[in-house]
C-alpha positions in Angstrom: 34.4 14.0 4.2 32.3 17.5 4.5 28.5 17.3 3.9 28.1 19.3 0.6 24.9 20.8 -0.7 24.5 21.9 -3.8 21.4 24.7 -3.2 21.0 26.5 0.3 18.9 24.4 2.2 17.8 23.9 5.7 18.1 20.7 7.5 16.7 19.5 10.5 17.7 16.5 12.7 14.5 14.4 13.6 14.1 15.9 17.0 13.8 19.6 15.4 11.8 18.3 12.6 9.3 17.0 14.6 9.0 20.2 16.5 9.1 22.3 13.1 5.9 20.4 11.9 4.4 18.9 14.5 4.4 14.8 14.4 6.2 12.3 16.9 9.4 10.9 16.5 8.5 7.6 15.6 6.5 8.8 12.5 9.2 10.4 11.2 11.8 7.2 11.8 9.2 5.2 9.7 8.9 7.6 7.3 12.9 7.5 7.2 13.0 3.8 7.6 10.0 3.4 4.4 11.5 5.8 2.2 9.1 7.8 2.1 10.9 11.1 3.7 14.3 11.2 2.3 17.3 11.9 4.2 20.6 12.2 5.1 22.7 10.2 7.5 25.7 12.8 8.5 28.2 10.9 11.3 25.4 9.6 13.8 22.8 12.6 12.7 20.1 11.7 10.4 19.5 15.7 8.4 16.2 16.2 6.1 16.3 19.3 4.2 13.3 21.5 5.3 11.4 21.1 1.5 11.4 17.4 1.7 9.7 17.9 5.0 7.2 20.0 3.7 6.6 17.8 1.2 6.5 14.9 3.3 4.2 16.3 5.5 1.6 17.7 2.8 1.5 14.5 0.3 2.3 11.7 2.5 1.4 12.1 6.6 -2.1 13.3 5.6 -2.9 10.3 3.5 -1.8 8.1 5.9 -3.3 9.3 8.8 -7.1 9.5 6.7 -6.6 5.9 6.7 -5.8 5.2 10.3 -8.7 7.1 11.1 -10.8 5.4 8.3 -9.7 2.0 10.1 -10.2 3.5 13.6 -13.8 5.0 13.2 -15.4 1.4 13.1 -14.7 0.7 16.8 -16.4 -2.3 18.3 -18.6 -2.4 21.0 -17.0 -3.9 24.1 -19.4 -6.3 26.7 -19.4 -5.3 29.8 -18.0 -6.6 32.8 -20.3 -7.9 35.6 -18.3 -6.1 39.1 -17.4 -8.8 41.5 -18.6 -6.1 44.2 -20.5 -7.8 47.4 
């Protein structure tokens, strides 16, 4: 069955889309896996068209990584460890 688009679009397999705007793999599979990045599984290729990455990228990754960091700022102060030196 041929892959048909209805507006010219480009798609991008995750490993190019990753390159194109800059996140890791794994982001993007959760993204995928969430439903938050739409996509298109072609045969064994997953394709996202290049506006849904963009789109992706502006809306959602930002927000999500402002609360990471909001959670990661507030680090805890570790005791430290007495050396068993002689």
């Amino acid at each position: 069955m041929p892959l048909r688009i209805e507006q010219p679009t480009t798609l991008y397999t995750i490993d190019e889309a990753r390159k194109v705007i800059g996140v890791s793999q794994p982001t993007l599979w959760k993204a995928v896996r969430d439903g938050k990045l739409p996509a298109i599984k072609y045969g064994h290729y997953v394709l996202i068209a290049e506006q849904d990455l963009l789109r992706w990228k502006n809306e959602c990754y930002r927000a999500d990584m402002a609360r990471r960091r909001k959670t990661t700022n507030v680090k805890q102060k570790r005791p430290k460890r007495k050396s068993n030196a002689n």
